[in-house]
Backbone bond lengths (Angstrom), bond angles and torsions (degrees), N, CA, C in turn:
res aa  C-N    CA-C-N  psi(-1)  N-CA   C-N-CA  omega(-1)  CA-C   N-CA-C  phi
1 X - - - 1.458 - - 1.526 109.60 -
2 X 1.455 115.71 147.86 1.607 112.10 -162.39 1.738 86.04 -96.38
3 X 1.420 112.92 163.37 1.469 143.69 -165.06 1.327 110.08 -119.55
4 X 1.676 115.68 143.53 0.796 119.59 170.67 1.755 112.14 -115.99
5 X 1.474 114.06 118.77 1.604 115.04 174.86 1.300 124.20 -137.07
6 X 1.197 104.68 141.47 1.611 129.98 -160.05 1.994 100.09 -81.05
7 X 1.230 108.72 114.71 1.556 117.04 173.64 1.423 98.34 -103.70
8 X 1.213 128.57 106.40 1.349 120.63 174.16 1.450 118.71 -133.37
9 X 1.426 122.69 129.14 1.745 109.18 -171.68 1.897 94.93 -90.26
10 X 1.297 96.88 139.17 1.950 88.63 -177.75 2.476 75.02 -135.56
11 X 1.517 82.81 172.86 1.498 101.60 -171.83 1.796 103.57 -94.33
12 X 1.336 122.36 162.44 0.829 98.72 174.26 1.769 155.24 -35.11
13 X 1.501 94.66 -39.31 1.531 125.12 164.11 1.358 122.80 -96.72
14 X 1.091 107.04 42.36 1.230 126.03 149.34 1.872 122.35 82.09
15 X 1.114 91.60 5.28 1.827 116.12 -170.54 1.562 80.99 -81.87
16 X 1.767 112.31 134.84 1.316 121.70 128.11 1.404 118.23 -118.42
17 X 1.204 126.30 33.50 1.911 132.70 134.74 1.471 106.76 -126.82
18 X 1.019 108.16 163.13 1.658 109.91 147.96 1.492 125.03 -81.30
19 X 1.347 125.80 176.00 1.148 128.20 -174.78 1.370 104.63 -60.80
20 X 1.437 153.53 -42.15 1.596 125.76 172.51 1.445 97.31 -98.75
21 X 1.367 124.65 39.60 1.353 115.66 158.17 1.733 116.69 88.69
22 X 0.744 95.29 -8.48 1.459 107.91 167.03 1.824 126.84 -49.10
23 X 1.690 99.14 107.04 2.007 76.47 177.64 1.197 89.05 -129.34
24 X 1.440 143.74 93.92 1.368 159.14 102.17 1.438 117.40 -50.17
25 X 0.810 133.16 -45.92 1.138 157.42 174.22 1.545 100.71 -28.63
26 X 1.095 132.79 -66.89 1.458 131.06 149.20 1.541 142.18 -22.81
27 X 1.305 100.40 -42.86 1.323 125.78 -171.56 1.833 109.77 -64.39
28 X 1.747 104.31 -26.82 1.320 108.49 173.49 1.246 147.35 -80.80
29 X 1.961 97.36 5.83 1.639 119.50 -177.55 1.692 95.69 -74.90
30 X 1.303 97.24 144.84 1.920 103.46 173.99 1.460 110.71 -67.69
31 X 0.827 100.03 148.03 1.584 113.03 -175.71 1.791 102.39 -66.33
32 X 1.096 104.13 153.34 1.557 108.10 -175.55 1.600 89.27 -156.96
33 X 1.844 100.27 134.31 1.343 130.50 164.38 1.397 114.14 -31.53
34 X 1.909 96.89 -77.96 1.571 100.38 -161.56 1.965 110.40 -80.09
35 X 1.399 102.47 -4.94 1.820 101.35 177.57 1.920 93.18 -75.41
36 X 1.305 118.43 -35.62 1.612 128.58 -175.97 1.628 100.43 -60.40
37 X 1.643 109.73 -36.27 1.528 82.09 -161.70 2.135 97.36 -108.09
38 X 1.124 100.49 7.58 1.580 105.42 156.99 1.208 117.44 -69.62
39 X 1.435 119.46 -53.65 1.510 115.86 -172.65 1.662 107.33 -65.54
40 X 1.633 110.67 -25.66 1.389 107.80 -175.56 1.534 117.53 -59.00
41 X 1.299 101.75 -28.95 1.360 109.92 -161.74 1.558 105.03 -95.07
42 X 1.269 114.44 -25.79 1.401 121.70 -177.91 1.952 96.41 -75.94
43 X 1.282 126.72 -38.10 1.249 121.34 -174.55 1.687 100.41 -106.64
44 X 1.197 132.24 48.28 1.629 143.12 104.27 1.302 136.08 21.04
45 X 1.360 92.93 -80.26 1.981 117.79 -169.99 1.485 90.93 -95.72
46 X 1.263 110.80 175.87 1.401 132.87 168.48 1.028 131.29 -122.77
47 X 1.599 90.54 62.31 2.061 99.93 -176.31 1.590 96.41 -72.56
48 X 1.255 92.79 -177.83 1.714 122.35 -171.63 1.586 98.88 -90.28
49 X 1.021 111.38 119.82 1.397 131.34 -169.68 1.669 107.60 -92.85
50 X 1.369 119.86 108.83 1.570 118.06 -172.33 1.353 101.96 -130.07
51 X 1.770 103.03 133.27 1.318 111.31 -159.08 1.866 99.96 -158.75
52 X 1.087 104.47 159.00 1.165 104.06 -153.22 2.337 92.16 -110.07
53 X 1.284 109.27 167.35 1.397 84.86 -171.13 1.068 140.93 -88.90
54 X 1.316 120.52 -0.66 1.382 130.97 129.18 1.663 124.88 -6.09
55 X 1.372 86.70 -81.96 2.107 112.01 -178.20 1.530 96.62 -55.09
56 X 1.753 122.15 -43.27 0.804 127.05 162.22 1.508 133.32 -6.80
57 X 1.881 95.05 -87.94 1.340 106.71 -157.11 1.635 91.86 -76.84
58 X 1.312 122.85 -40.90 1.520 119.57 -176.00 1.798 115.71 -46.09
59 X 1.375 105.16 -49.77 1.572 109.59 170.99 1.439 119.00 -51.84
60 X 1.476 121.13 -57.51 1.326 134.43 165.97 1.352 136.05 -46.59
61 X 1.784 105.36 -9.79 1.255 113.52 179.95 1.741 99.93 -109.66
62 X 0.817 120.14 9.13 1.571 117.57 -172.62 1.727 106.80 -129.96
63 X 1.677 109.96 -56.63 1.846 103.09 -174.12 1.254 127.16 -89.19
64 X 1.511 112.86 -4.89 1.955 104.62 149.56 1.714 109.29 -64.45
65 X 1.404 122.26 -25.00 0.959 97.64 -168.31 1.660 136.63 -69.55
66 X 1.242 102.60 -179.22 1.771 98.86 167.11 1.474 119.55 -65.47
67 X 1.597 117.71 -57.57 1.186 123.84 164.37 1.401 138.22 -23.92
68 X 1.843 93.11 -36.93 1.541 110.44 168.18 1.479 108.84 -92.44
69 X 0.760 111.83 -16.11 1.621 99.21 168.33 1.906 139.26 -83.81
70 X 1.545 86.27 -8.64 0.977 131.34 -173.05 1.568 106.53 -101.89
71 X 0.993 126.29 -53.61 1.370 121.09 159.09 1.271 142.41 -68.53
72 X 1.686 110.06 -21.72 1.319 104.66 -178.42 2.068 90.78 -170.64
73 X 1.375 94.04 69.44 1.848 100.91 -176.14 1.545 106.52 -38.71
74 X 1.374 100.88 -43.76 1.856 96.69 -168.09 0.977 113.50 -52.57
75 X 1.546 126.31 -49.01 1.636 144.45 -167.97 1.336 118.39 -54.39
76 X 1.513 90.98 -40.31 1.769 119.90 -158.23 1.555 90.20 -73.24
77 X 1.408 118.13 -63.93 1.576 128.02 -175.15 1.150 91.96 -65.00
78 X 1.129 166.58 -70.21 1.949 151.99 -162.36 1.170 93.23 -52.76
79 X 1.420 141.07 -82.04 1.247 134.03 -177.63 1.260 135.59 -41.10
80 X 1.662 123.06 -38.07 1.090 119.93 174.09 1.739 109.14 -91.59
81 X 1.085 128.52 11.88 1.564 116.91 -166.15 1.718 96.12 -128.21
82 X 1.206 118.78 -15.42 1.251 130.91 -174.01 1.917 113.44 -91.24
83 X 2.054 101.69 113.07 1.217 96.25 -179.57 1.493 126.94 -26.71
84 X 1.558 136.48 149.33 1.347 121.00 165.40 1.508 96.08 -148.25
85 X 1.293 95.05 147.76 1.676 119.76 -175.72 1.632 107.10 -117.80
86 X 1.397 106.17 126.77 1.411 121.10 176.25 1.324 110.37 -104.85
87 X 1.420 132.93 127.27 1.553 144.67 167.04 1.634 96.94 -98.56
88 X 1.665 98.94 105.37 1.606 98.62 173.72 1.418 97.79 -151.62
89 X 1.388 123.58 160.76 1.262 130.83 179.81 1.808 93.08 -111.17
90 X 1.133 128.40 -30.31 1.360 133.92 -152.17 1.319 85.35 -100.75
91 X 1.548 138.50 -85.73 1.088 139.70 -137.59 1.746 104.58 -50.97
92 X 1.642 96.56 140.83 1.406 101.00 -165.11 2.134 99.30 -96.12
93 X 0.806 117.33 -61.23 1.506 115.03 164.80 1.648 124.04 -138.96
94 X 1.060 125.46 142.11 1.437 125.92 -179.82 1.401 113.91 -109.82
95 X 1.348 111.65 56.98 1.937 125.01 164.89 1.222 98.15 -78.83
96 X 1.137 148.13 -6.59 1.716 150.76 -158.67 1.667 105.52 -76.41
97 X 1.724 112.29 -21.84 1.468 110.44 -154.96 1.798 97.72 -166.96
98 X 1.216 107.85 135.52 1.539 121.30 -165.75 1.809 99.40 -45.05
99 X 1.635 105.56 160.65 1.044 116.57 169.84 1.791 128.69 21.90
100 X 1.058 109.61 67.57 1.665 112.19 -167.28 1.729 85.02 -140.46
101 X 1.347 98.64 156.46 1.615 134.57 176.85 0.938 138.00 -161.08
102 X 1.181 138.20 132.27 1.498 136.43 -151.24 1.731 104.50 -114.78
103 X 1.120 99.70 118.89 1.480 120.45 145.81 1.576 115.95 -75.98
104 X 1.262 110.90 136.58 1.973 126.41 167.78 1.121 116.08 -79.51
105 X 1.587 127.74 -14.25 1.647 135.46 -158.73 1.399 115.79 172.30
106 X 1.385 104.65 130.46 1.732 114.28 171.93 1.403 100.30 -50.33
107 X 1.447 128.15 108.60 1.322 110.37 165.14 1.951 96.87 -118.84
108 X 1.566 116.81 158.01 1.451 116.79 -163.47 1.504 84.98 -64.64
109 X 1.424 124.41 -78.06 1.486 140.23 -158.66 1.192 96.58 -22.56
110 X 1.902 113.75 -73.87 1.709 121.69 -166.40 1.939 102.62 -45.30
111 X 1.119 100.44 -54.16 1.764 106.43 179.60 1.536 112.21 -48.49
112 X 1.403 112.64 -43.61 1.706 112.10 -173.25 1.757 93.13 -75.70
113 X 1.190 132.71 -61.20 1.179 138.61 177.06 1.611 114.63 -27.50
114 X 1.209 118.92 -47.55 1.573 141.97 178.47 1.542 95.03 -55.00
115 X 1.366 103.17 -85.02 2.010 119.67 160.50 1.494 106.26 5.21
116 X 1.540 106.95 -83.40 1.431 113.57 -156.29 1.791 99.85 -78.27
117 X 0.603 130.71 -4.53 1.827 126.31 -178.86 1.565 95.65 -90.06
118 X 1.665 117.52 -41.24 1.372 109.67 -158.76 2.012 103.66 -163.65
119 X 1.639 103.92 139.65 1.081 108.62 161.01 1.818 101.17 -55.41
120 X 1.871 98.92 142.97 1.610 113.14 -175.06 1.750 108.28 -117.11
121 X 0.961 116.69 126.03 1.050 114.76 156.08 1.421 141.00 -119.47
122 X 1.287 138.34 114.65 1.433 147.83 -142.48 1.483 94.41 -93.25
123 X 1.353 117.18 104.19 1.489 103.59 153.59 1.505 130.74 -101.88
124 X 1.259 119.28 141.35 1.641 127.92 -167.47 1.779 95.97 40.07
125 X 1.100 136.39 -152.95 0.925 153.45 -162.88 1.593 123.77 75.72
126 X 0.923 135.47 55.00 1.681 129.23 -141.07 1.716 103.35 -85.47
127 X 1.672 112.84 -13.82 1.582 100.07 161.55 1.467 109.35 -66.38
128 X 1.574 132.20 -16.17 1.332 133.98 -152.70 1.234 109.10 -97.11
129 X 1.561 102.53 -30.88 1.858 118.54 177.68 0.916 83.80 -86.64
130 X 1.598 159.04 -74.79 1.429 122.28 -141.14 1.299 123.88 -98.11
131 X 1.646 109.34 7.53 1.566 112.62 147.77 1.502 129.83 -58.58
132 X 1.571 94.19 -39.07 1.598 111.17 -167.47 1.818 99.49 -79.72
133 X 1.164 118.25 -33.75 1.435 135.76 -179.51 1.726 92.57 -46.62
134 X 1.451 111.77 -73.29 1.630 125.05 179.98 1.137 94.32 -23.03
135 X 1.595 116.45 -81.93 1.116 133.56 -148.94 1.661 126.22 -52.52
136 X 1.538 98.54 -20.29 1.517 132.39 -173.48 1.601 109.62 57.05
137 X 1.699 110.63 31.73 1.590 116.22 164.70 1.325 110.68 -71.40
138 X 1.460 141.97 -38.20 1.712 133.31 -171.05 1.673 95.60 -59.92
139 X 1.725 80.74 143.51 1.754 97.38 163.25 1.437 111.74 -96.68
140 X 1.272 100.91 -43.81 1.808 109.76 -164.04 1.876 100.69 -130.23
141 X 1.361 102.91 138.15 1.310 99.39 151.42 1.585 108.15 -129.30
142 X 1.891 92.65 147.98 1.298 94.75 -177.29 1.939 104.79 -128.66
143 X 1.110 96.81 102.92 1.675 105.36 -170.10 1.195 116.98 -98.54
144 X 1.412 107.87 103.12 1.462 117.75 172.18 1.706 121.49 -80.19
145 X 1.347 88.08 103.82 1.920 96.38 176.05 1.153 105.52 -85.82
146 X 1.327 95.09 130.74 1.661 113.15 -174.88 1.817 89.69 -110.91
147 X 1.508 99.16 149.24 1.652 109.57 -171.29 1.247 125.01 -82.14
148 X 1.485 126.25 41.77 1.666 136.06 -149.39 1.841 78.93 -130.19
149 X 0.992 102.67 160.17 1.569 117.29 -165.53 1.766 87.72 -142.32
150 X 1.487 135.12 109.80 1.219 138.93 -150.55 1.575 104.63 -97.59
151 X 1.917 110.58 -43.74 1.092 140.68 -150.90 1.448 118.11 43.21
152 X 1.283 126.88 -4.50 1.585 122.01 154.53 1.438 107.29 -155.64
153 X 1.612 123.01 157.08 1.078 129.07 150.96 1.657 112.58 175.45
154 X 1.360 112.55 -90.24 1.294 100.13 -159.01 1.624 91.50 -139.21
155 X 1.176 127.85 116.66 2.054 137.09 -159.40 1.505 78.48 -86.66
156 X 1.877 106.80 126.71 1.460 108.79 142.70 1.650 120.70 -52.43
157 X 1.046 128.25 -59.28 1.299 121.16 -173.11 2.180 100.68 -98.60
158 X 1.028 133.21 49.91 0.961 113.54 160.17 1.461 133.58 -62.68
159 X 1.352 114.31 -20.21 1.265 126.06 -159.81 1.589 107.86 -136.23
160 X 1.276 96.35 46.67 1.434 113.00 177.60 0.821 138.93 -116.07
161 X 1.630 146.12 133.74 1.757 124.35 -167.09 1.329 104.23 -73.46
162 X 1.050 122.40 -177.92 1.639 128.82 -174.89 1.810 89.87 -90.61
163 X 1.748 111.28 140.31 0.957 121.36 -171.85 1.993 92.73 -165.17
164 X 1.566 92.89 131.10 1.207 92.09 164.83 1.634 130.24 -127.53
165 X 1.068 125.82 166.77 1.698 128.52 -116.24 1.986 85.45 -150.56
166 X 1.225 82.15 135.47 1.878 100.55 176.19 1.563 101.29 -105.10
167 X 1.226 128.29 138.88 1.368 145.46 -168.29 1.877 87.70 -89.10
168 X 1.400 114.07 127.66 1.738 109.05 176.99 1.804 89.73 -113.93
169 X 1.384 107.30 -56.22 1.299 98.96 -177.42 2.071 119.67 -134.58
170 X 1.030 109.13 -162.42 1.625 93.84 176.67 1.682 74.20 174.76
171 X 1.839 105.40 131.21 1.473 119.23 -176.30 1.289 99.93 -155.56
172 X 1.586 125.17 124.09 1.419 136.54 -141.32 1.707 89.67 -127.84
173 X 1.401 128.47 118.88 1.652 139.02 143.94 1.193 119.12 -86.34
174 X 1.887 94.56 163.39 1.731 104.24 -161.41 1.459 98.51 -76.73
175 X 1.397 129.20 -31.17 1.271 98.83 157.22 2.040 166.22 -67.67
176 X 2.179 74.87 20.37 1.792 84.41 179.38 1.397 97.45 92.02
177 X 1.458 132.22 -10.13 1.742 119.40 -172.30 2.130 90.60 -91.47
178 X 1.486 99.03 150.24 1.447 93.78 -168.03 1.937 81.37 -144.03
179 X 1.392 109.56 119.91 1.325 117.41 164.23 1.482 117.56 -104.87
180 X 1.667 103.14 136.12 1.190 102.27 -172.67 1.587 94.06 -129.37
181 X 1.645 115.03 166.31 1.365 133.14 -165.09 1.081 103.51 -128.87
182 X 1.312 128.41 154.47 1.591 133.40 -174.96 1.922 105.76 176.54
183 X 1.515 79.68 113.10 1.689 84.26 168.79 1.878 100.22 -100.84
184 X 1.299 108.75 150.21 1.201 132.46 171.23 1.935 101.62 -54.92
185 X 1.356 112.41 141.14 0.988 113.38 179.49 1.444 128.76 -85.67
């Protein structure tokens, strides 16, 4: 049965935005080899990429491009060739960038439906993880702490029921980024 898992970069304290929503903030960890060739391998398959429009427009402005193809071809081709699903009430159409579709609302059915066609993977979106959290649809989360200490902004799980989580793995780079794994119990 295909899985649904949450890839999300959050800050040390637990913010994946800042207080007006802002996630740049990330973007300023040094680049590191072996964190480059983890994510390569973790983005592999060609699950269905679900993202909210935010994660959206930020992705869309960088991996059609040349620059991105040019910097990191593998990434560029997973990202751009790989179904993706947008949860937006605002966004008016997404012809801008290969294979994308918009959903109006987390609904369970549309989400289980998604499931069985295709392994899912949630990137950033943390209204999307802690809808799906409610819902108890995630299989895996894989939370990349990035080493910035925010002191306010936006709680991945603020709005979450209490749920507890089995540790599968935890893998630490020289640049301070530390990914951890956790299936729901």
């Amino acid at each position: 049965m295909s899985t649904i898992s949450a890839f999300t970069q959050i800050s040390i304290d637990g913010y994946f935005a800042g207080p007006n929503g802002e996630i740049d903030w990330f973007k300023s960890i040094d680049r590191d080899d072996e964190y480059d060739k983890y994510t390569h391998q973790s983005a592999q398959s060609r699950n269905t990429l679900l993202m909210g429009r935010t994660t959206y427009e930020m992705m869309k402005s960088f991996w059609p491009t040349e620059q991105a193809r040019q910097m990191d071809p593998h990434m560029a081709s997973v990202m751009n060739e790989s179904p993706k699903v947008v949860v937006s009430k605002s966004l008016k159409n997404a012809d801008d960038w290969n294979n994308v579709r918009i959903l109006r609302e987390i609904a369970r059915d549309e989400i289980e439906k998604l499931k069985r066609e295709n392994d899912v993977t949630i990137l950033g979106s943390g209204s999307i993880v802690q809808q799906l959290t409610n819902h108890g649809l995630i299989d895996e989360y894989h939370l990349v702490h990035i080493p910035v200490v925010l002191g306010a902004g936006k709680s991945l799980f603020s709005d979450v029921q209490k749920k507890k989580l089995e540790l599968r793995e935890s893998k630490s780079f020289a640049n301070g980024i530390v990914v951890t794994k956790y299936n729901p119990r």
